[in-house]
C-alpha positions in Angstrom: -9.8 -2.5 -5.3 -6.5 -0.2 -5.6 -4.4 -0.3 -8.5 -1.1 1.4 -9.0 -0.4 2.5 -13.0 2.7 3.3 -13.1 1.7 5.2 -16.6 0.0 8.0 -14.6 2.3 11.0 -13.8 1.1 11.0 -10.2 3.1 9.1 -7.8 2.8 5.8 -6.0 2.2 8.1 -2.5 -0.4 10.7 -4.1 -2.3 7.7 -5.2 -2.3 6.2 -1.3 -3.2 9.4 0.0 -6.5 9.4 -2.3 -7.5 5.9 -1.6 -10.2 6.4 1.4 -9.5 4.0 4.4 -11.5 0.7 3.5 -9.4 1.0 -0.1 -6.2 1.2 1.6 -6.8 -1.4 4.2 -7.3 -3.6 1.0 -4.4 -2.7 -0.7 -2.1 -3.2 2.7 -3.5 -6.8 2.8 -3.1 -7.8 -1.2 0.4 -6.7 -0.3 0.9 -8.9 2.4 -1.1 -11.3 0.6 1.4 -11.0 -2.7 5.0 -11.0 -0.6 3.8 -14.4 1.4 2.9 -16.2 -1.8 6.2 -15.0 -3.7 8.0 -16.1 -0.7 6.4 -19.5 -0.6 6.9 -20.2 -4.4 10.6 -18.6 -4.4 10.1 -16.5 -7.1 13.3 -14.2 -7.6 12.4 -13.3 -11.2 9.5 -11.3 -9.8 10.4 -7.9 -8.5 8.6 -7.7 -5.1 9.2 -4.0 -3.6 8.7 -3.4 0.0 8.6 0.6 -0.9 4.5 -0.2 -1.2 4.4 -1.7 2.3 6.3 1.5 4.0 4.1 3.6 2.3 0.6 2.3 3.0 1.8 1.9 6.8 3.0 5.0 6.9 -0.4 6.3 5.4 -2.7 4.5 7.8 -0.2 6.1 10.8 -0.6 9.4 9.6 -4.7 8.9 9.3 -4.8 6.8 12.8 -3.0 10.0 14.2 -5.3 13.1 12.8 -8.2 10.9 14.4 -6.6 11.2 17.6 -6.0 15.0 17.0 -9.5 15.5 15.6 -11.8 17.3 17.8 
């Protein structure tokens, strides 16, 4: 399972780019998983931030596109 540590002095998007595909299909859908529960309990005093949602997406375009370039 991905984790993010916000400790480590590598960044939210170098950490995506190292997760191979299976991890980050995992961490796209704990996402989705996390915003629909917050939204179903109403919790504003947890920070949700859609920054993590842009990124994986944006990750898994980038990789679905180099398969299609790909020899």
């Amino acid at each position: 399972m991905a984790q993010f540590s916000p400790t480590d002095n590598v960044t939210l998007e170098d950490q995506i780019k190292s997760l191979a595909n299976d991890e980050l299909l995992d961490f796209w859908e704990e996402t989705q998983f996390l915003a629909k529960m917050l939204n179903q309990e109403n919790q504003e005093e947890i920070p949700y931030n859609p920054e993590y949602e842009r990124l994986i997406l944006q990750e898994l375009q980038l990789r679905s596109c180099m398969k299609t370039l790909a020899p």
